[in-house]
C-alpha positions in Angstrom: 27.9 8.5 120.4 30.0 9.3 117.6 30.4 13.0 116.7 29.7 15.2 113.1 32.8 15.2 110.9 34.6 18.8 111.5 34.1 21.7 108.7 36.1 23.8 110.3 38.9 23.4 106.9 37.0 23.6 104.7 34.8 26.6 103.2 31.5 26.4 101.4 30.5 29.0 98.8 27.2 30.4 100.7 23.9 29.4 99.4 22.0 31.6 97.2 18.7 32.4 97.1 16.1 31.6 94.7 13.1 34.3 94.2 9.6 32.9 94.4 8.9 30.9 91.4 6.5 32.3 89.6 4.4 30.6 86.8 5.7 32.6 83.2 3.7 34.0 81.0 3.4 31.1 77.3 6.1 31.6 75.5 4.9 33.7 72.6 1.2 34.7 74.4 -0.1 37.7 72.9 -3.4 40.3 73.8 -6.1 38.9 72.1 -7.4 43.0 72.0 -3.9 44.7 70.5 -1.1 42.0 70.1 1.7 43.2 72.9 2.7 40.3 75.5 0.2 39.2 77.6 1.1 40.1 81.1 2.7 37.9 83.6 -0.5 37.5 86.4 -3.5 37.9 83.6 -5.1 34.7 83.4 -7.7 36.2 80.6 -4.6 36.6 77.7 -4.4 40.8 78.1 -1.5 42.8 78.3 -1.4 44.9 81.3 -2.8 48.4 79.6 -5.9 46.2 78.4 -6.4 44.7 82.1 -6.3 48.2 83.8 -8.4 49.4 80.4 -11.0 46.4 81.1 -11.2 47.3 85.2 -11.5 51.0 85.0 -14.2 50.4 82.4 -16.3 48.0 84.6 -15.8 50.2 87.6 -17.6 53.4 84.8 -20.3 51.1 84.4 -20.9 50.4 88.1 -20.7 54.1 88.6 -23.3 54.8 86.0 -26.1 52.5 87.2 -25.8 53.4 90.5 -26.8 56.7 89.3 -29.4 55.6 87.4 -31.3 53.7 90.0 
């Protein structure tokens, strides 16, 4: 059986590590509703205030036809 070669001499810079890679955003993407950067995790092209603009208006409009059933 023949052995690994000793490292004991020698030092290796340690490793670093890499975040999760996330898919960017297009270079250049833009809000089709006001024109800022579209956000990183919208897959519909809207900038985050237009996202939480969109949801908070759909969760209104749940709100008022439950109320009027």
């Amino acid at each position: 059986m023949s052995r690994k070669p000793s490292t004991t001499g020698q030092k290796q810079p340690p490793k670093r590590r890499v975040a999760a890679a996330r898919k960017p955003a297009a270079q250049g993407a833009r809000c089709v509703v006001c024109g800022d950067p579209v956000a990183p995790f919208s897959t519909e092209e809207l900038c985050w205030v237009c996202r939480r603009l969109k949801i908070s208006a759909w969760r209104e409009s749940d709100v008022q036809t439950a109320i009027q059933e």
